[in-house]
N, C-alpha and C positions, 0 to 999 in steps of 0.2 A: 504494500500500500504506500501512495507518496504523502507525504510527510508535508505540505504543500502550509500550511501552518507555521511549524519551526522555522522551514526555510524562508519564510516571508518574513518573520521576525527578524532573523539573522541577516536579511538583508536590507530591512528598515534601520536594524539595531547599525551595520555598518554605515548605512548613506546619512544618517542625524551623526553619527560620532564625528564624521569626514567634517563636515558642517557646522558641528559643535552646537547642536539645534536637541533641545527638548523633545523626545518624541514619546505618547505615550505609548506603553507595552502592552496593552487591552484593545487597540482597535478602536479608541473613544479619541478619537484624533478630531482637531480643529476643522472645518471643512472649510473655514472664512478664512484661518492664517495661512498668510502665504509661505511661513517656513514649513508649515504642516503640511501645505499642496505637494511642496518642493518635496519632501521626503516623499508620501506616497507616489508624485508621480514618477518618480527618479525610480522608485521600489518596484514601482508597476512594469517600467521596464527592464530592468531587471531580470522582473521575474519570468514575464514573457518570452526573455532573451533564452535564461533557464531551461523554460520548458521547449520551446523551440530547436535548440541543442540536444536538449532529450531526446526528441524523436530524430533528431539527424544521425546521432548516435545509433539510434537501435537500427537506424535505415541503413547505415556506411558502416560501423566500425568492424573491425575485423578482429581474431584474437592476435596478428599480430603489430595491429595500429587501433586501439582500441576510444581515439580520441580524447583523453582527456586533457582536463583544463579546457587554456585556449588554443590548441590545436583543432577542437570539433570547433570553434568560431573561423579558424583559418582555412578549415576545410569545405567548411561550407560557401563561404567566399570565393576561394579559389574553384570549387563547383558549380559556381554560378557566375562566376566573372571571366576566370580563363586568366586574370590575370598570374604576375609573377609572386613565389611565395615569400620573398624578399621584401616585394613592396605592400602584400597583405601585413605581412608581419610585422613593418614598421607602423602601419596604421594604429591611431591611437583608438581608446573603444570608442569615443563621439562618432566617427566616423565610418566603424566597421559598422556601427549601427544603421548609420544611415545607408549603408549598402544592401543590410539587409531587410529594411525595415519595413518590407511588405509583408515577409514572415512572423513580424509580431505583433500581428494585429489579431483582436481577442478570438474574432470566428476562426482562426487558423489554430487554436490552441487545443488541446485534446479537453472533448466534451465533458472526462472529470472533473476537471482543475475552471472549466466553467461557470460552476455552483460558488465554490471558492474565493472567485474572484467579482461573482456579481456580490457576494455578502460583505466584503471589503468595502461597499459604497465608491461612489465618486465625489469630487470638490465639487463646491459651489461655482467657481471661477477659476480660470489656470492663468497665474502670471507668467509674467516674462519668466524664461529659466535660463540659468549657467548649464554650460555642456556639463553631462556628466563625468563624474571622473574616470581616469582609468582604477586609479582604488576605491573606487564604488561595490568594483565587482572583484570575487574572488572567485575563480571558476571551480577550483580543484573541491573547496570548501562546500560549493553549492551542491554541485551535481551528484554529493551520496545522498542526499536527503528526497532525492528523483527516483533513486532504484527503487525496485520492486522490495520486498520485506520477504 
């Protein structure tokens, strides 16, 4: 079963740290504050990014390139762009994002983690936002709490 919970937190708890922003641990978050928006939506991608990886995983890896980390982001990239693994590799993650960022859009996410993410709620408003960081994301960290149980 995915753990779809934990990892959300774990990835709220990093993107407020990075930010040095208040965020609550319950899901009882501001929907008016804009540092509030800024963590869930930062989390939201994230988490998208996560599960999207998931399933690139179960589609591509092999036992002996089994993609973790940011490897399954560089593969999927270089799966869809053609381009060089050189110059995926130097991209920072604002950018990988925005390469792939028709795959993380919510109908593309597996109909589990669906429920999940409607109960999450949305803001009221989405300010302006900072690119996210590349220490936003820890891939190695995320993608055990994806596996099957």
């Amino acid at each position: 079963m995915h753990n779809y919970r934990v990892l959300w937190h774990l990835i709220t708890n990093r993107i407020a740290a990075n930010r040095h922003i208040d965020f609550p641990a319950d899901d009882q978050w501001n929907r008016n504050n804009s540092d509030h928006i800024e963590v869930f939506l930062k989390s939201l991608q994230i988490f998208c990014l996560e599960l999207s990886l998931h399933r690139h995983r179960e589609e591509h890896a092999t036992l002996f390139e089994p993609l973790l980390g940011k490897d399954a982001l560089h593969h999927k990239i270089l799966t869809q762009t053609h381009w060089k693994l050189a110059y995926i590799e130097a991209m920072p993650l604002c950018e990988s994002l925005l390469v792939i960022q028709d795959d993380l859009r919510r109908e593309y996410l597996s109909p589990d983690a669906q429920p999940f993410l409607t109960n999450r709620g949305l803001p009221v408003y989405v300010p302006e936002l900072d690119l996210i960081l590349d220490a936003d994301w820890d891939p190695r960290e995320n993608q055990s709490y994806l596996t099957q149980a």
